[in-house]
N, C-alpha and C positions, 0 to 999 in steps of 0.2 A: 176625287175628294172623299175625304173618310167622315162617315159622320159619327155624333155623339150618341145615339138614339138606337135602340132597336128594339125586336118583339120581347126580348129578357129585358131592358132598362136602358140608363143611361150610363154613361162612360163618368167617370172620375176623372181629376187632371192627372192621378198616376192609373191609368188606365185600368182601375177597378168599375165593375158595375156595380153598379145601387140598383135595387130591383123600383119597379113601378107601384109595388107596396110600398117601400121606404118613402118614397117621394109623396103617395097619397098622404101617408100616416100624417109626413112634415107639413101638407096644407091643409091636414085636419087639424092639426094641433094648433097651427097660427091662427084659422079661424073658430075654436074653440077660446084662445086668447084675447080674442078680441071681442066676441060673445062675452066673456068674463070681463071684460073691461064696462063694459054696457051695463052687463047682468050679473047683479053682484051674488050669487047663487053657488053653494059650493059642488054642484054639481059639475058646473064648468071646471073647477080646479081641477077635479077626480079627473074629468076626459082629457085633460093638457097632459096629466101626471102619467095615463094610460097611454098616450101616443107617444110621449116621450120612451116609454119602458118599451113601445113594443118598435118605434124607431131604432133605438140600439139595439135590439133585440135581430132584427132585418137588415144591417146594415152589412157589408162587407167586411167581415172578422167578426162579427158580433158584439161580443162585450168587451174582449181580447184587443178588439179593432186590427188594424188592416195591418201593423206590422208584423202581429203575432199569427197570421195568415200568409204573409210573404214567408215568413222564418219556418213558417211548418211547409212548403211548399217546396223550400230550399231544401229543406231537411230530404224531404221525400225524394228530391230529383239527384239527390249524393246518393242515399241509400239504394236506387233503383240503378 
């Protein structure tokens, strides 16, 4: 059986990993969300605005996202 999980991250449904940063970032940011829901303090906002930048930032393709990382991958595997 294959699993979804390893010492790099988790598996995507098209078989990208998302690193164990990305994932942290995402349940800091929901519980900084909800912190702001509580606490109406704009300091909450900034850390939601921060995890979001640095979630895309860590994600598989980056900002590009995952298609414009298959397409450079493709690229490379004609050229070689």
């Amino acid at each position: 059986m294959r699993t979804r999980s390893g010492r790099v991250g988790l598996t995507g449904r098209h078989g990208e990993r998302y690193s164990w940063v990305y994932w942290a970032v995402t349940a800091a940011g929901v519980a900084f969300l909800v912190v702001d829901i509580f606490d109406d303090g704009a300091i909450w906002n900034y850390a939601v605005i921060v995890c979001i930048v640095i979630g895309i930032a860590v994600r598989p393709g980056g900002v590009r996202g995952r298609r414009a990382t298959a397409a450079a991958d493709e690229q490379a595997s004609r050229d070689a």
